[in-house]
C-alpha positions in Angstrom: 125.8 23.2 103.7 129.5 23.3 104.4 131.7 25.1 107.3 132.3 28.0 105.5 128.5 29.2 104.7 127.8 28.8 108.2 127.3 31.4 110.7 130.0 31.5 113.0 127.2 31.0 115.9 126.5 27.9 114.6 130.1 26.4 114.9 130.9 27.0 117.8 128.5 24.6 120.6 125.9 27.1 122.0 127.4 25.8 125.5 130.8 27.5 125.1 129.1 31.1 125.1 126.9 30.3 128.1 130.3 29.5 129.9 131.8 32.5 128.7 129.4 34.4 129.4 128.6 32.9 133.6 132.5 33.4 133.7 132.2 37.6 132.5 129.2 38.5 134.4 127.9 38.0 137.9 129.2 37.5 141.9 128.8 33.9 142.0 131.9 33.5 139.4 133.9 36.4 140.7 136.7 34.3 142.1 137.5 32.9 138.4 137.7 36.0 137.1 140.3 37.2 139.8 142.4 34.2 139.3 142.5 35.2 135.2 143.3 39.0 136.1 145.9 37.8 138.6 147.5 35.7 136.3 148.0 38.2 133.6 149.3 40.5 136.7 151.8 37.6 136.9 153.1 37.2 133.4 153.2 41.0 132.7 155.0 41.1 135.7 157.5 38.6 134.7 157.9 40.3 131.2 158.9 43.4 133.0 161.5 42.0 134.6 163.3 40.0 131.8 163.0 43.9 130.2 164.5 45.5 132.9 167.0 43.0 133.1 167.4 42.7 129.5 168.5 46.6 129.6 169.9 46.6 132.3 172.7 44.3 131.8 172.7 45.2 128.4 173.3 49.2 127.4 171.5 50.6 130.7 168.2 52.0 131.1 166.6 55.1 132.7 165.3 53.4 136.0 161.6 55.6 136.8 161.0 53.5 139.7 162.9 54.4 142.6 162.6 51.5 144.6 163.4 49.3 141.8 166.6 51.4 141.2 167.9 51.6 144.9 167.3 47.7 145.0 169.6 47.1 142.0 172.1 49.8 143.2 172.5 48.5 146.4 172.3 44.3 145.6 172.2 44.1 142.0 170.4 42.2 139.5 170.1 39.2 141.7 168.2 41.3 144.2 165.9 42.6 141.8 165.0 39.1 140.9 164.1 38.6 144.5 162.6 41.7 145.5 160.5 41.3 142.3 159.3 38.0 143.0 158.6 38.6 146.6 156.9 42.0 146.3 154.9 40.0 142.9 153.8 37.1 144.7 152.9 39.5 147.9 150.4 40.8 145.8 149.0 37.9 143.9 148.6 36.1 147.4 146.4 39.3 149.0 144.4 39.5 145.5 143.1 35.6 145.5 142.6 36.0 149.2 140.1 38.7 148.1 139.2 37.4 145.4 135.5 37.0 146.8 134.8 40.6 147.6 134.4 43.6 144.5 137.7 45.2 146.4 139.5 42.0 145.5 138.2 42.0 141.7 138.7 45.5 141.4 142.2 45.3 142.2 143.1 42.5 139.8 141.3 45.0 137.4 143.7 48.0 138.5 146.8 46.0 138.4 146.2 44.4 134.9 145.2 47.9 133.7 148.4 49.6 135.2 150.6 46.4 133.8 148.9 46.6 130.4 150.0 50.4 130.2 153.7 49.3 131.2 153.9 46.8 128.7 152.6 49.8 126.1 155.2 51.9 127.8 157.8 48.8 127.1 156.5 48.8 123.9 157.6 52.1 122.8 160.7 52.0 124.9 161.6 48.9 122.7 161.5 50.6 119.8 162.6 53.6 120.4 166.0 52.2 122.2 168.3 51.8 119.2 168.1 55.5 118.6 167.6 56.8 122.3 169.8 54.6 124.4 173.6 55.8 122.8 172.5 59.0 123.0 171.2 59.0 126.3 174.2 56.8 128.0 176.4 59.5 126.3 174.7 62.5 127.5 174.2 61.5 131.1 177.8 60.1 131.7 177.3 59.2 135.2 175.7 62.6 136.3 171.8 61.3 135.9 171.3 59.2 139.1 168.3 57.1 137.0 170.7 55.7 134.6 170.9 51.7 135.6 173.6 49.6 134.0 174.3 46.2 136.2 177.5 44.5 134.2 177.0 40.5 134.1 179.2 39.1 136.8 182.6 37.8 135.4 182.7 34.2 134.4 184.3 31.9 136.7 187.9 30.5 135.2 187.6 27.4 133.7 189.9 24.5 134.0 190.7 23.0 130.6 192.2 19.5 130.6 
């Protein structure tokens, strides 16, 4: 009998489902499961910001957060680096140190649910931008205060010898 007339259950060693499955169900594995959620919390996290930046620095964005937008008004992109990072690993660090209690799993849970929606909202942002962005940076002309566009600094002079 080759590969392909077998079932799919019989490919696969019987001992990778039992690990799959101790790792999805049950207290004693709880901790494991955290450090997955938290993880995606941390890559979403870092996609958001190379997509704020991204616009940002690019043809501006309309800013909803407006923490986000007074830290990149008042210090720019570099501080939105920093405060994302910090605020980021803030909330990594509390969610392993809870990740033996349910209030620890359950807010890994929250925050990859609430990250997965903002990458769908990213999503449609994405490709809706060609069409909405020109229009939008036209209309608002400086009087919408949650249009963000950060200009790259200026590159330093270079000697040529």
């Amino acid at each position: 009998m080759d590969a392909a007339s077998q079932p799919a259950t019989q490919l696969i060693p019987p001992l990778a489902f039992r690990r799959l499955g101790a790792v999805c169900v049950g207290r004693r594995h709880r901790r494991a499961r955290v450090t997955l959620l938290v993880a995606a919390i941390a890559v979403m996290s870092l996609a958001d910001l190379a997509m704020t930046l991204t616009y940002m620095t690019s043809v501006g964005m309309l800013e909803s957060n407006p923490l986000a937008r007074a830290v990149v008004q008042s210090g720019g992109p570099g501080m939105l680096v920093a405060w994302k990072l910090a605020t980021v690993g803030l909330a990594c660090g509390i969610l392993i140190a809870a990740s033996r209690r349910a209030i620890g799993e359950f807010g890994s849970v929250l925050g990859c649910l609430l990250l997965g929606w903002l990458m769908v909202q990213w999503f449609a942002y994405v490709e809706g931008a060609h069409e909405l962005t020109p229009a939008l940076c036209s209309l608002t002309n400086g009087q919408v205060h949650d249009w963000v566009t950060v200009s790259a600094p200026p590159e330093a002079p270079r000697i040529v010898r």
